[in-house]
C-alpha positions as CSV (number, residue, x, y, z in Angstrom):
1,X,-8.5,101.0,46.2
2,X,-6.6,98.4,44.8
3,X,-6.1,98.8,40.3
4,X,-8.8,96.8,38.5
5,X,-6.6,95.0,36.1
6,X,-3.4,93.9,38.1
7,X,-5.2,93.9,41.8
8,X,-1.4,94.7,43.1
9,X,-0.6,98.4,43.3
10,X,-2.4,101.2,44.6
11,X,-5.0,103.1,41.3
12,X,-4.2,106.3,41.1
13,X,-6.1,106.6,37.9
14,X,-9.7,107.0,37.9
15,X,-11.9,107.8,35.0
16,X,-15.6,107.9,35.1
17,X,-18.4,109.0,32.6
18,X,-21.2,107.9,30.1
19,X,-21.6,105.1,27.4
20,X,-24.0,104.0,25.2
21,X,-24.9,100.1,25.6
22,X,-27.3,97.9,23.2
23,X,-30.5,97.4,24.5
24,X,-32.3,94.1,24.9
25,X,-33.6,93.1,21.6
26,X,-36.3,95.6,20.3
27,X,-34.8,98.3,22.6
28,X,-32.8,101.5,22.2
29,X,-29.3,101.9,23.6
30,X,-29.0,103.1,26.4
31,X,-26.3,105.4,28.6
32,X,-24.7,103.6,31.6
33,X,-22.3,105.1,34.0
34,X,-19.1,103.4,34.0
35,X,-16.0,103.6,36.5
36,X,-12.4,102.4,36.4
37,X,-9.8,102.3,38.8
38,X,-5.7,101.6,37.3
39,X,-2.4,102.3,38.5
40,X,0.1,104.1,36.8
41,X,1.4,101.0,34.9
42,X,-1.3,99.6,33.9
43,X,-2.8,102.6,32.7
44,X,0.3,103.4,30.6
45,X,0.1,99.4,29.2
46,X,-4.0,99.8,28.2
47,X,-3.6,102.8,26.7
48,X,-1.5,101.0,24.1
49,X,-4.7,98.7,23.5
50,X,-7.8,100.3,25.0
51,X,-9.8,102.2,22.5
52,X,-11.5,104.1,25.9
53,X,-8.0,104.6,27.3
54,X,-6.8,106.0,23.7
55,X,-9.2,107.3,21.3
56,X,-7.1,106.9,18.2
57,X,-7.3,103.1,18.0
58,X,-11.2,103.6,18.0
59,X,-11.0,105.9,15.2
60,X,-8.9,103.0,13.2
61,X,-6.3,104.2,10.7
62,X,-5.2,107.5,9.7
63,X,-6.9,109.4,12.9
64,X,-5.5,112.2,14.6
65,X,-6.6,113.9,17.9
66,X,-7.7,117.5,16.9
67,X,-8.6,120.2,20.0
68,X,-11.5,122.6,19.1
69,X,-13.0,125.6,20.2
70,X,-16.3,126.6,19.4
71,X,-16.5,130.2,17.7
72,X,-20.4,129.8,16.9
73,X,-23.3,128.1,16.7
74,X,-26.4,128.4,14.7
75,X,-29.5,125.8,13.8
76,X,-27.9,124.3,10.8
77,X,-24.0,125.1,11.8
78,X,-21.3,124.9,14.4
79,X,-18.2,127.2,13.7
80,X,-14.8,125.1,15.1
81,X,-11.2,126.2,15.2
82,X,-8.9,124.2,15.6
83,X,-6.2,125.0,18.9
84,X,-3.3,123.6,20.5
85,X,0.4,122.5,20.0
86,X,-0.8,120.4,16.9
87,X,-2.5,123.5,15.2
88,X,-0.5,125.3,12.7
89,X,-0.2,129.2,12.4
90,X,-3.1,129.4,9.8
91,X,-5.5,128.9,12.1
92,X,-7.9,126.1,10.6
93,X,-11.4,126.6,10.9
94,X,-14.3,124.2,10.1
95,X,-18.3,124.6,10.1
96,X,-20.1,121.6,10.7
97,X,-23.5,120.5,10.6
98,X,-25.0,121.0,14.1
99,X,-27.0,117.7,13.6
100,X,-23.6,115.9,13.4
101,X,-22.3,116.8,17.1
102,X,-23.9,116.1,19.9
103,X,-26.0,119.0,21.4
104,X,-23.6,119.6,24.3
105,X,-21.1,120.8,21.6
106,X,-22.9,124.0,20.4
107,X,-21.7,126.2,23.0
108,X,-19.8,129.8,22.2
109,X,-16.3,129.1,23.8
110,X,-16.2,125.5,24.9
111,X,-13.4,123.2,24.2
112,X,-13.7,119.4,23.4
113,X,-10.9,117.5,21.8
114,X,-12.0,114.8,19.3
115,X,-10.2,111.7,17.3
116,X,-11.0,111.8,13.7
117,X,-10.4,110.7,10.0
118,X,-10.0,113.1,7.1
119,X,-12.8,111.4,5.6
120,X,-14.8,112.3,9.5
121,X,-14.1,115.4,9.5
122,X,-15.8,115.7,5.8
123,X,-18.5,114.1,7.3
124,X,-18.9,116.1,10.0
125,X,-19.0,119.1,7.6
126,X,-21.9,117.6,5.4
127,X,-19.0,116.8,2.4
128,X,-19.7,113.0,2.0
């Protein structure tokens, strides 16, 4: 399979996965599958520009990419710590509101890595 964006070189990176599109007018969004098919230098070029390539241009200025575990869950709460090289030795924690993640997320153990704003993550914890 030939790369999408230079149709030269061979793509030997593939991602696949879910997102959310406007509807027509008067309709909800919607979820549509999406695939994409680069080679290794074109992927390493769009991930300089492409906000699905690297989440912190989507999150705009002052984002960070943060890796989570989940320690609990509850109706109102969801219990995070924070893991990873970036993490520091005080172990941060943070509870936010469970109707701020998306269900999939409330799950004892599971590990999702996220790109986010000081002023996000205060959000996310019901602050602002």
């Amino acid at each position: 399979m030939l790369c999408e964006n230079c149709q030269e070189s061979f793509a030997t990176v593939h991602l696949s996965g879910w997102q959310r599109t406007p509807g027509e007018p008067g309709e909800e969004e919607r979820e549509q599958r999406f695939e994409h098919h680069y080679c290794a230098a074109c992927e390493e070029e769009l991930r300089k520009t492409s906000p699905m390539l690297n989440p912190l241009l989507k999150a705009g200025p002052g984002a960070r990419m943060v890796e989570l575990r989940v320690m609990s869950a509850s109706p109102d709460r969801i219990v995070v710590r924070q893991i990873g090289p970036d993490s520091n030795s005080s172990e941060q924690e943070w509870a936010f509101l469970t109707s701020r993640l998306p269900a999939q997320y409330a799950v004892l153990g599971m590990e999702f890595g996220m790109a986010v704003t000081d002023a996000q993550l205060k959000w996310l914890r019901g602050e602002a």
